[in-house]
N, C-alpha and C positions, 0 to 999 in steps of 0.2 A: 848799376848806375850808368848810365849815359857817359861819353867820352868829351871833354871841351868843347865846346864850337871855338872858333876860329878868335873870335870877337870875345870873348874870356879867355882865351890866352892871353890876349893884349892887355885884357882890363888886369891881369894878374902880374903881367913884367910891368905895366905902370905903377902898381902899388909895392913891388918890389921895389922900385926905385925910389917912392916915396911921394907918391902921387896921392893929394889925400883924396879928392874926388872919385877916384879908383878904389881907394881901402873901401871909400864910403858904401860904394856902387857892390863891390864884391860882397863887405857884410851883412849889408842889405839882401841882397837874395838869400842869406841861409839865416837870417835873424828868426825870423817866424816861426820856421818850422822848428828849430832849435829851442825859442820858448816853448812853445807849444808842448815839446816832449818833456820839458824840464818840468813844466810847470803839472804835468800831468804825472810828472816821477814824486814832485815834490807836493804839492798841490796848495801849498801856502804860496797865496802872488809875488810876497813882496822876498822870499828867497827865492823863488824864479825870478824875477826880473834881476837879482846879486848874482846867481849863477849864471846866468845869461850872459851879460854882461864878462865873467871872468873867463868864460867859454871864448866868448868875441875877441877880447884882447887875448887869453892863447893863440886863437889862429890868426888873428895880427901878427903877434911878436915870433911866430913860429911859421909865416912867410917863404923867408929863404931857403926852409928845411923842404917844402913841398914840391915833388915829385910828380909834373904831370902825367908821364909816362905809364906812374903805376898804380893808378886812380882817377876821378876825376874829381875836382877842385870840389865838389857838393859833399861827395861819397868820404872826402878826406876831413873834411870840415863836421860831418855831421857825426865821423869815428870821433873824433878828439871831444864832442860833445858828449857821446855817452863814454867815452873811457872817463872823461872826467865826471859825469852823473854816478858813475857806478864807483868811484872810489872816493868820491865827496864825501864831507862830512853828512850824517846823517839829520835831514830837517826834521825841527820840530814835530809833526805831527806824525814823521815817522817813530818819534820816541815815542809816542803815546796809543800809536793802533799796533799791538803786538799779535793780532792772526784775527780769521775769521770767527774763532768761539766766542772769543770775548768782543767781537764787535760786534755779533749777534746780541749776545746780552745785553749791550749797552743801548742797541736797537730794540731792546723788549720791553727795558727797564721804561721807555718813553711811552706814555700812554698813547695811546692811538684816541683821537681827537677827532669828530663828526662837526663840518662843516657842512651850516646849512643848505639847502640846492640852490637858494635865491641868493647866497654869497660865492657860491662857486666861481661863478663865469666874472665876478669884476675883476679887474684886470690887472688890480696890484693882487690879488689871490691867487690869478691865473700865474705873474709873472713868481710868487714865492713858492708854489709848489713845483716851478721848475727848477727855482732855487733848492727846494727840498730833493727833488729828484737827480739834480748833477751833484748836489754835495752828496747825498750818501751812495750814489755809484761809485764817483770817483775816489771815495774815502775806502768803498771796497778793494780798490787796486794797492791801497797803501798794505792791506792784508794780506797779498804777493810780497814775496823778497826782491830786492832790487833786478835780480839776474831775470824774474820770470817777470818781473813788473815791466821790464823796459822790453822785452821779447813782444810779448803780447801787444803792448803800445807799439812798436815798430809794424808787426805783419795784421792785426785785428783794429785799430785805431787809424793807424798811419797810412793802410794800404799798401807797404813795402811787400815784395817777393821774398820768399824764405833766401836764394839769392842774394840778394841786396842787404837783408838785415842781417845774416852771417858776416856779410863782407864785410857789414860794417862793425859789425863786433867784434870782428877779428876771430871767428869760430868754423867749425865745419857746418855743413850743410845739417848734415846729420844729428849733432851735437844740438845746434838751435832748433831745430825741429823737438827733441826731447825736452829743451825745455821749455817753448814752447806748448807742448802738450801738459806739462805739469802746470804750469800755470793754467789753460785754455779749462783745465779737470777742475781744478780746485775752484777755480773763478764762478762755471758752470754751475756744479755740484750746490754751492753756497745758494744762486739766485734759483735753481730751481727748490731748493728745498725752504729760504726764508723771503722771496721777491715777488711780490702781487705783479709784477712788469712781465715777469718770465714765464712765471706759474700761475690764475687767476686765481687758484687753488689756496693760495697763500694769503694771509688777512691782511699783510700790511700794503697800506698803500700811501704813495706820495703826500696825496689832500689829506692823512688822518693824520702825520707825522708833521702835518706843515708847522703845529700849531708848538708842539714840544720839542721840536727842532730850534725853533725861535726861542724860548725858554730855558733851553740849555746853551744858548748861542753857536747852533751850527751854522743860522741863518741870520744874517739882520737885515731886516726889512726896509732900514735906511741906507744901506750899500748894497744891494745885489753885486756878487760875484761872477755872475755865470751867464746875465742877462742885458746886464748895461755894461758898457755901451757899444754892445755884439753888435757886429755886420752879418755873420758868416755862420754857418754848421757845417761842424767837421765835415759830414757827407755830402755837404754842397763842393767841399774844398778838394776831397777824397773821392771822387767819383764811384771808384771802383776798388774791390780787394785782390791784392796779384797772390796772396799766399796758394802755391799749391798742394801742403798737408793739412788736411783737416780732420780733426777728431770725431766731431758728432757732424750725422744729419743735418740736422737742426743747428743751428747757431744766432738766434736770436737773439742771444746777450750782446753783438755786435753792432746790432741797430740801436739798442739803447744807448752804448758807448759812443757812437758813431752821431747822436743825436745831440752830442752836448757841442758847445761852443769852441767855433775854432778861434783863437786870438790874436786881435791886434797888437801887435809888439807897441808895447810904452817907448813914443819916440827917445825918452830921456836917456834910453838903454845905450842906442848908439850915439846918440848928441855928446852924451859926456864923454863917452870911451875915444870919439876920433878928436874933440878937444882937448882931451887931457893925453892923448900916445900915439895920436899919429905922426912920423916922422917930418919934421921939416921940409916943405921943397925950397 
């Protein structure tokens, strides 16, 4: 990570002192991407937006303890993020996807459903099969344990350097590279052998699942998730991937990942946290 500019130093001795326009200013730059990971740890919104939120006032109230010297304000903010992801209480829908065998079966058990050619292209079909397509991607990463789940999201999602994501986990280089690769294996392995996306080889596809996805409620067609009310893709946000260990050739499970919705943090996250703990001036 990058070292302060000059102009974040300032904005951080003002919110030490109890500057709320500064708190505001500083939480503001690491909110986002903070959901973003949480929300892709956890993948249920509305304990993303609860862990978000108790992430934010950690690094509020824990202010005075930060050391510009031996970090910088992003790199420090975004460790205490996932120290605190990774030793959270486990979300909901992490209780209930316990590995890739059994989320296979539960992907089998849904019939595969043939939409017509002449309903494909309208545009609430168009918009639910991408809903079909980011929820069961992203319900695959719940199939990773926390340790490889949040690796992968950091250097394959995030675009962070193996660098950058060690540092911030608090790990060696070396170390998160291992697990990184376990996850990158296991993740791989899964879409090539059950992912019409990865493999064409494979029968299942977004448009045939749209229909028993809805039926089982992964999807509801009067709230999209993943679509409304998106600005952005991750890969518009992400430009570029800085990891430099790679396991496979090939890595096109990356685009698919990369292709889902980067999110607008719910302004309510920090509205209520700097109304309700920001210090007095």
């Amino acid at each position: 990570m990058k070292t302060n500019k000059p102009e974040e130093i300032e904005i951080i001795e003002r919110a030490r002192t109890g500057d709320r326009r500064a708190l505001e200013s500083l939480l503001s730059n690491v909110q986002t991407w903070i959901y973003n990971v949480v929300r892709r740890i956890l993948l249920n919104p509305q304990e993303a937006e609860d862990v978000t939120q108790e992430v934010l006032l950690k690094i509020a109230t824990n202010l005075a303890a930060y050391d510009p010297t031996r970090a910088s304000f992003k790199t420090w903010a975004y460790r205490i993020s996932i120290n605190h992801a990774l030793n959270g209480k486990r979300g909901r829908l992490e209780e209930i996807t316990t590995g890739f065998s059994d989320y296979a079966n539960e992907l089998e058990k849904m019939p595969n459903i043939e939409i017509p050619a002449n309903e494909l292209s309208r545009p609430e079909n168009l918009v639910l099969i991408e809903e079909a397509k980011a929820s069961c991607t992203l319900g695959m990463l719940l199939c990773l344990d926390r340790e490889q789940r949040i690796a992968l999201i950091l250097a394959d999602l995030m675009g962070l350097s193996d660098r950058e994501s060690s540092e911030i986990l608090g790990i060696s280089n070396e170390a998160f590279r291992k697990r990184l690769s376990r996850a990158r294996k296991d993740l791989y392995t899964f879409l090539d052998d059950k992912c019409g996306l990865m493999n064409e080889k494979n029968p299942c596809r977004c448009s045939k699942k749209m229909k028993s996805f809805q039926n089982n409620g992964w999807i509801d067609p009067t709230n999209p998730r993943f679509s409304m009310p998106l600005v952005r893709r991750l890969k518009e946000q992400v430009a570029e991937l800085h990891c430099e260990f790679e396991d496979f050739k090939r890595l096109e499970y990356q685009e698919i990942f990369r292709d889902h919705p980067y999110f607008e943090t719910p302004p309510k996250i920090l509205d209520e946290l700097i109304a309700k703990y920001s210090p007095a001036v």
